[in-house]
C-alpha positions as CSV (number, residue, x, y, z in Angstrom):
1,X,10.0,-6.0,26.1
2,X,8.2,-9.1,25.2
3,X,4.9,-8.8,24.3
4,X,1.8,-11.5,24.3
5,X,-0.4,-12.7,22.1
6,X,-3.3,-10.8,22.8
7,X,-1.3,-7.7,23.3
8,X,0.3,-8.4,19.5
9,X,-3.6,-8.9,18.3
10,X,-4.4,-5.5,20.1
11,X,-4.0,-3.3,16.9
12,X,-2.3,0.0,15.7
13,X,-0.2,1.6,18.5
14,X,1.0,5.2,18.9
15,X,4.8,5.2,20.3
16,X,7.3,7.8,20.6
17,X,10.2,6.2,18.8
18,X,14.1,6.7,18.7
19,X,15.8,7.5,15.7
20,X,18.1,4.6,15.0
21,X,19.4,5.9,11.6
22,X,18.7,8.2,8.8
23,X,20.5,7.0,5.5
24,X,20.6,8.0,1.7
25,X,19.5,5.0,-0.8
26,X,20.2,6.6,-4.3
27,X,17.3,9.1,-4.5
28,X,15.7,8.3,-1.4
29,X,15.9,8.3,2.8
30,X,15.8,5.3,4.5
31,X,14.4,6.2,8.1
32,X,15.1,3.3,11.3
33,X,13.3,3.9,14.3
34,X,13.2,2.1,17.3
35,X,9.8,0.6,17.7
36,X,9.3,-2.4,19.2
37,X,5.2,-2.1,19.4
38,X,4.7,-1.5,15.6
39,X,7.5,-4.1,14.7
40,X,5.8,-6.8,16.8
41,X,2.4,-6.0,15.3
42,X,3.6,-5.7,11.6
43,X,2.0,-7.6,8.7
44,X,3.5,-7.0,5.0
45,X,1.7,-3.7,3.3
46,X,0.8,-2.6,6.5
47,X,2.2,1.4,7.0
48,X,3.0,4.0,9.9
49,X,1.9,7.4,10.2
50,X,4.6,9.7,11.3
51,X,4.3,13.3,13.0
52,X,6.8,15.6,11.5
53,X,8.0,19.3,12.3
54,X,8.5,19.0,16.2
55,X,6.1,19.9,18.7
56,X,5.6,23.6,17.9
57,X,5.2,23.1,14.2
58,X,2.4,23.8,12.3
59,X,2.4,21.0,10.1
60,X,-0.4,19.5,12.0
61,X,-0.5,16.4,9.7
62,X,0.9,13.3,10.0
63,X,2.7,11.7,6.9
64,X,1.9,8.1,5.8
65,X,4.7,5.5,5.0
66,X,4.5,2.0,3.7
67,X,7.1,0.0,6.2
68,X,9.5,-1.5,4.3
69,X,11.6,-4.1,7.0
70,X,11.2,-4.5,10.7
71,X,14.1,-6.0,12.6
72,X,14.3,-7.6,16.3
73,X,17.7,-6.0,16.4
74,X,18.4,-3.0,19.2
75,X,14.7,-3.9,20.5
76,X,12.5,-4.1,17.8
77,X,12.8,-1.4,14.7
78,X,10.8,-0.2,12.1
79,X,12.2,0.8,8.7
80,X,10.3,3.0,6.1
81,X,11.7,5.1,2.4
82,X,10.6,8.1,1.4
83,X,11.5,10.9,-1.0
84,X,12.2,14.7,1.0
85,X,10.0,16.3,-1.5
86,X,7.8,18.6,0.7
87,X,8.6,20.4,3.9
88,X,7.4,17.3,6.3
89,X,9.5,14.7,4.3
90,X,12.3,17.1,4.4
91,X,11.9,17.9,8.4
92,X,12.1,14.3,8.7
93,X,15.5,13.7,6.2
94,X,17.1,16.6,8.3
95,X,16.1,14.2,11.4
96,X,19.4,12.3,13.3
97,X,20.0,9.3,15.4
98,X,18.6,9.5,18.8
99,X,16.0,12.3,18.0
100,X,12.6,11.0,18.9
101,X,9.6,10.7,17.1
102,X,5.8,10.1,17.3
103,X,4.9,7.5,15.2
104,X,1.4,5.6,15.3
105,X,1.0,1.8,13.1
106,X,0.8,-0.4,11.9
107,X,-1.9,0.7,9.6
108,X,-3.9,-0.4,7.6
109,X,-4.6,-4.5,6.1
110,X,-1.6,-6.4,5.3
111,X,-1.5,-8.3,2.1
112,X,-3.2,-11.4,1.8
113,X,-1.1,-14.7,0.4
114,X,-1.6,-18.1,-0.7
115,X,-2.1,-20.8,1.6
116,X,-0.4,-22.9,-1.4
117,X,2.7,-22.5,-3.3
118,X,1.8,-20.1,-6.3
119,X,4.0,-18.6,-8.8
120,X,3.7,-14.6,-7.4
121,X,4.8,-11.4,-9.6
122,X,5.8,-8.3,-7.4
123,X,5.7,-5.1,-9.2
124,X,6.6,-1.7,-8.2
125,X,7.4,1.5,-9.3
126,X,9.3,4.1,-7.6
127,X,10.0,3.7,-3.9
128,X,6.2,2.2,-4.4
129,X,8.4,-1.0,-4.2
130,X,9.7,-0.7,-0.4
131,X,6.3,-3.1,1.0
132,X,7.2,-5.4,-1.7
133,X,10.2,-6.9,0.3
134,X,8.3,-7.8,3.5
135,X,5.6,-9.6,1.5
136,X,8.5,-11.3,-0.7
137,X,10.0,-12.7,2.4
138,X,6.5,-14.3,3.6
139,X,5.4,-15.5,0.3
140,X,8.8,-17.5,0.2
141,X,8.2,-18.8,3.3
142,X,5.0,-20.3,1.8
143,X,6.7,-22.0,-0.8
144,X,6.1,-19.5,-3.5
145,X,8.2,-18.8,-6.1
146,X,8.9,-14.9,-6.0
147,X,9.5,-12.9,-9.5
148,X,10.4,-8.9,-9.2
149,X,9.5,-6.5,-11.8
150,X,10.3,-2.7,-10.9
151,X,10.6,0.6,-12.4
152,X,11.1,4.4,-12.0
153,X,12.1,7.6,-14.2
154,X,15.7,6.9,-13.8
155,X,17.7,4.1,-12.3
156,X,18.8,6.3,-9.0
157,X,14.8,6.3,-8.6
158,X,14.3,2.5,-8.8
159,X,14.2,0.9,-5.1
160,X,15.5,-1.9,-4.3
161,X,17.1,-3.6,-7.5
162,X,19.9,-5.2,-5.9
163,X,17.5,-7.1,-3.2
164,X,15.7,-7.8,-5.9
165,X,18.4,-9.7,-8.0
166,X,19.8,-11.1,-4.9
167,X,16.8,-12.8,-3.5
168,X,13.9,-12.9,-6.2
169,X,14.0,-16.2,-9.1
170,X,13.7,-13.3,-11.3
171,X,14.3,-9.4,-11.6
172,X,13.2,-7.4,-14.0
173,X,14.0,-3.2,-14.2
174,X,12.6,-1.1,-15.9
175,X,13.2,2.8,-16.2
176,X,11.7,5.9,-18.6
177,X,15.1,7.1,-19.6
178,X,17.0,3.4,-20.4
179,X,19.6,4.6,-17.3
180,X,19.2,0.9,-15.8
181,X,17.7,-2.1,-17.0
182,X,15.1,-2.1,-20.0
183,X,14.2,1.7,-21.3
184,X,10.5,2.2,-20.8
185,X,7.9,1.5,-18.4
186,X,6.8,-2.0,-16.0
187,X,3.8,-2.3,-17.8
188,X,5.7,-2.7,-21.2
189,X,7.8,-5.5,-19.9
190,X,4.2,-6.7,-18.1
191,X,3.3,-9.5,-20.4
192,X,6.4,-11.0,-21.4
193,X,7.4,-11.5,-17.6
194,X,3.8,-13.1,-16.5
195,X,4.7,-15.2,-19.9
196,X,8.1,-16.3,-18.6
197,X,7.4,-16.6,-15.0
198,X,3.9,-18.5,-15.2
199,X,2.8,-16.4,-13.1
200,X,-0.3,-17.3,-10.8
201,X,-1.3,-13.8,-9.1
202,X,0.1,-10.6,-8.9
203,X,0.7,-8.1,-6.3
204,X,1.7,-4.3,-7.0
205,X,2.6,-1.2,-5.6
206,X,3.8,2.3,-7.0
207,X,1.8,5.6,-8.6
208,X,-2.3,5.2,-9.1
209,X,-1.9,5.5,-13.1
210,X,0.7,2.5,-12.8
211,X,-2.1,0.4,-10.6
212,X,-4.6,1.3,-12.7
213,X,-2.6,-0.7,-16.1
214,X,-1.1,-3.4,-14.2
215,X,-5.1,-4.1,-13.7
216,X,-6.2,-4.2,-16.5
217,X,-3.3,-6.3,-18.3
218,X,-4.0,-8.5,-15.4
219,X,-7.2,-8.9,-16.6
220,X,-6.0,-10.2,-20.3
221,X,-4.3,-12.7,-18.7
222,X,-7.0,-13.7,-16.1
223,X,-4.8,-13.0,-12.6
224,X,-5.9,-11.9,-9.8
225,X,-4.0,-9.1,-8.3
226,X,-3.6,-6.9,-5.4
227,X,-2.7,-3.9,-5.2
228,X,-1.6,-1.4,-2.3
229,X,-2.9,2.0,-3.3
230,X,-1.4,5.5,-3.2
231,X,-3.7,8.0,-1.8
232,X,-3.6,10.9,0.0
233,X,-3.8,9.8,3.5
234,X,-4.3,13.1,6.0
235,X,-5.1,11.0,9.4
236,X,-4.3,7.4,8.3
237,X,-7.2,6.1,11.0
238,X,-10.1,6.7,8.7
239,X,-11.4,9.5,10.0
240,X,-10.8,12.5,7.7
241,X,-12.5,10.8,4.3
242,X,-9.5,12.5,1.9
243,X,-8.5,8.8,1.0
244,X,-11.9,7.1,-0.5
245,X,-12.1,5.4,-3.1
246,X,-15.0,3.8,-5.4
247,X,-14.8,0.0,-4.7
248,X,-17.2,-2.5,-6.1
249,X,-18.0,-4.9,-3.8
250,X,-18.6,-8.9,-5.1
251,X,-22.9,-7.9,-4.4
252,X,-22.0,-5.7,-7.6
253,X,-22.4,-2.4,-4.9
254,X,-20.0,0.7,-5.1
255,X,-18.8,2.2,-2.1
256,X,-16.7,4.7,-1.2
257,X,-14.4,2.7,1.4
258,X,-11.3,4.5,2.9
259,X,-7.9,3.7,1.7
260,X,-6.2,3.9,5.4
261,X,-8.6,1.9,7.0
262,X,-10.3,-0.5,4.0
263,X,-6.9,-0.9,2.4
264,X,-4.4,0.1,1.5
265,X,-4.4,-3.3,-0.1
266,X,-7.6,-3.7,-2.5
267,X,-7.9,-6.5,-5.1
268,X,-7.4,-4.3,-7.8
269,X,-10.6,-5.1,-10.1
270,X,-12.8,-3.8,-7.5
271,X,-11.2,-0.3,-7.9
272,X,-13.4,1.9,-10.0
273,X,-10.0,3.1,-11.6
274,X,-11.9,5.7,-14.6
275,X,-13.6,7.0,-11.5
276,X,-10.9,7.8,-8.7
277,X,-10.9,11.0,-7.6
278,X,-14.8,11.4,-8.0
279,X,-17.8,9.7,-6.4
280,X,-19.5,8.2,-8.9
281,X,-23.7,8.5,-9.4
282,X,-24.4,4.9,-8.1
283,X,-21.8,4.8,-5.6
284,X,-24.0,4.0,-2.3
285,X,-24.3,7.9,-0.3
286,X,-23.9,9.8,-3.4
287,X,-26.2,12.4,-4.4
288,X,-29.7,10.9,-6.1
289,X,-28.6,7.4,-5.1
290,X,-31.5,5.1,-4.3
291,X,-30.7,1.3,-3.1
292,X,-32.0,-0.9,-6.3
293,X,-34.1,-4.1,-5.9
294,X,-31.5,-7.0,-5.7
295,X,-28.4,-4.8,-4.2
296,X,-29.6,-3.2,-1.0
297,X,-32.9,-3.3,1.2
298,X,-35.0,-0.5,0.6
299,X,-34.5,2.0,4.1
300,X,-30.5,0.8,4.6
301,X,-28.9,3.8,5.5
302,X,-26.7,5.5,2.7
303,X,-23.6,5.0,3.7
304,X,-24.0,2.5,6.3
305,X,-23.3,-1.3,5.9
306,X,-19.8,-2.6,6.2
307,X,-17.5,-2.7,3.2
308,X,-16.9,-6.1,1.3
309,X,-14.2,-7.1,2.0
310,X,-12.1,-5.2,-0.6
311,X,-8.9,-6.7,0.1
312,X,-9.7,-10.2,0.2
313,X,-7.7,-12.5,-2.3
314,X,-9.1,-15.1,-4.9
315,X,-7.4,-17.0,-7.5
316,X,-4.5,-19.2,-7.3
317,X,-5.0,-21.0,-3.5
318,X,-7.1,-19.4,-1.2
319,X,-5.5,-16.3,0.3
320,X,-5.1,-16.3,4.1
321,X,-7.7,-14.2,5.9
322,X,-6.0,-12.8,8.5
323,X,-6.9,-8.7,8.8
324,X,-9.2,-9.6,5.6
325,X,-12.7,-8.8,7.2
326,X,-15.2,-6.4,5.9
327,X,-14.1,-3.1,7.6
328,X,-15.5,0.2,9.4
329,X,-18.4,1.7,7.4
330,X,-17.5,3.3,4.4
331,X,-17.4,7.1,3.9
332,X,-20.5,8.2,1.6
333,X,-21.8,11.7,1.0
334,X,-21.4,14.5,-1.4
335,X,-18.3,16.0,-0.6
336,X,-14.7,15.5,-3.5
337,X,-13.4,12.2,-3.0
338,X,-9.1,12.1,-2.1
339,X,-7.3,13.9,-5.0
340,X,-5.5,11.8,-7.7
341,X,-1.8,10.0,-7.0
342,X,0.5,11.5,-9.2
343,X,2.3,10.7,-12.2
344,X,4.2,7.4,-13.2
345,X,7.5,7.7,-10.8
346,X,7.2,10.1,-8.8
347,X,5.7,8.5,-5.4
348,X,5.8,5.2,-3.6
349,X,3.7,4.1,-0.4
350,X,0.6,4.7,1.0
351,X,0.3,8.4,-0.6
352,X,1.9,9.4,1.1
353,X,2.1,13.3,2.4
354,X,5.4,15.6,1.5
């Protein structure tokens, strides 16, 4: 099926899809389903939201997953990791070829790249790095110059190495327990490879805490870098607020934007990173808050507005802005913000429910 234009700009589609493949990749499941809908539609960083358990289950959530390639071949297919750590994730590793499954996307705003040839550091940790290889492919075809540093726990936990040797000007590995590559974590190898590289702007993708440092090294070195979060996603179409996060807008305003809808790519210095998990006193909506002289008009609506544009790139080249508009109002109100990624290594994509 061919699709047009317009029908390609359309948005997010829900499809039932055929299991092409199920595979092992060291520690984690590599999952191909036919899709042709998703596949034409698919931007890098973009994700799918998969239903798992089978019609009668009662795992009535969906669980999200960054897509890692799509492919023309057998009709158009959609590839995504994950690691069968919970009873969804392992419903869907126990899944075979031509089982069929219902699977909505793509979600979410895609990365945003240089319209001119920059120098561009990918890092990832865990299976965090699976989006990383869709947006290396487009940022080479811009002309940019592509450098890979990854990590993980152990070097059966790393995704992606060999791709990463084979088709980046640089790879660099990382992992906690010196199994592969350099013992320790991305972060400590951070510098030295933005040194090295010249890098120009960073993009990154693996466990909050891992986010949250590449950030603020990013900042010593004054790059800009984007970052594809990992929060718990319970509906992935924005409607369930579990996924906000406190995002400064360039008027100086926190919001509480949602991660499925507003991201999952953010630039990352708008991220309130001290402050995830909470909603923070002057966020706009939260309890007490008052709209200041300067930042919003007296009488706006609390959590009304539209957010700014948190994903948007700056730095090296103008980024494209294509999926880069402010988005749907952002959640406000009183209620616990989306609970905190876990540790260093031990997720990848967008947050990805077990």
């Amino acid at each position: 099926m061919t699709l047009s234009g317009s029908e390609v700009e359309a948005g997010p589609v829900q499809v039932r899809g055929t299991v092409l493949t199920v595979r092992r990749v060291d520690a984690y499941h590599a999952m191909t389903v036919v899709a042709p809908g998703i596949a034409a539609r698919f931007r890098p960083g973009q994700f799918v939201a998969v239903a798992v358990g089978g019609p009668d289950s009662a795992m009535l959530l969906r669980r999200a997953f960054s897509i890692h390639d799509v492919r023309p071949d057998h009709g158009g297919t959609v590839e995504f990791i994950f690691s069968a750590s919970g009873p969804g994730t392992r419903w869907l590793a126990g899944c075979r070829s031509r089982d069929v499954l219902d699977i909505a996307g793509p979600l979410g705003r895609p990365f945003p790249v240089p319209r001119e040839a920059a120098s561009c550091l990918l890092v990832g940790g865990g299976y965090g790095s699976a989006p990383l290889f869709a947006l290396a492919g487009k940022l080479r075809d811009r002309g940019c110059k592509v450098d890979f540093l990854l990590g993980a726990a152990s070097g059966d936990r790393v995704f992606g190495a060999l791709t990463a040797r084979r088709t980046g000007r640089t790879a660099t590995i990382t992992t906690e327990d010196g199994s592969l590559g350099a013992r320790g974590v991305v972060t400590d190898m951070l510098g030295q490879v933005i040194h090295e590289a010249r890098t120009d702007v960073i993009y990154a993708c693996g466990p909050m805490p891992m986010l949250r440092q590449v950030t603020l090294l990013a900042r010593r070195y004054d790059l800009p870098v984007q970052v594809a979060v990992e929060e718990s996603m319970a509906c992935g179409i924005g409607v369930c607020m579990t996924c906000v996060l406190p995002v400064t807008g360039h008027d100086g305003v926190t919001r509480m934007v949602r991660s499925c809808v507003d991201g999952p790519v953010f630039r990352g210095e708008q991220i309130r990173w001290d402050d995830v998990g909470t909603i923070p006193f002057d966020a706009v909506g939260a309890p007490g808050w008052e709209p200041r002289s300067g930042r919003l008009p007296r009488g706006a609506p609390a959590a009304g507005g539209r957010a700014e544009a948190p994903g948007a790139a700056h730095g090296p080249g103008p980024a494209d802005g294509s999926g880069l508009a402010g988005g749907p109002a952002p959640a406000g109100g009183s209620g616990p913000a989306g609970p905190q990624a876990q540790a260093s290594g031990s997720s990848g994509g967008p947050g990805y429910g077990h």
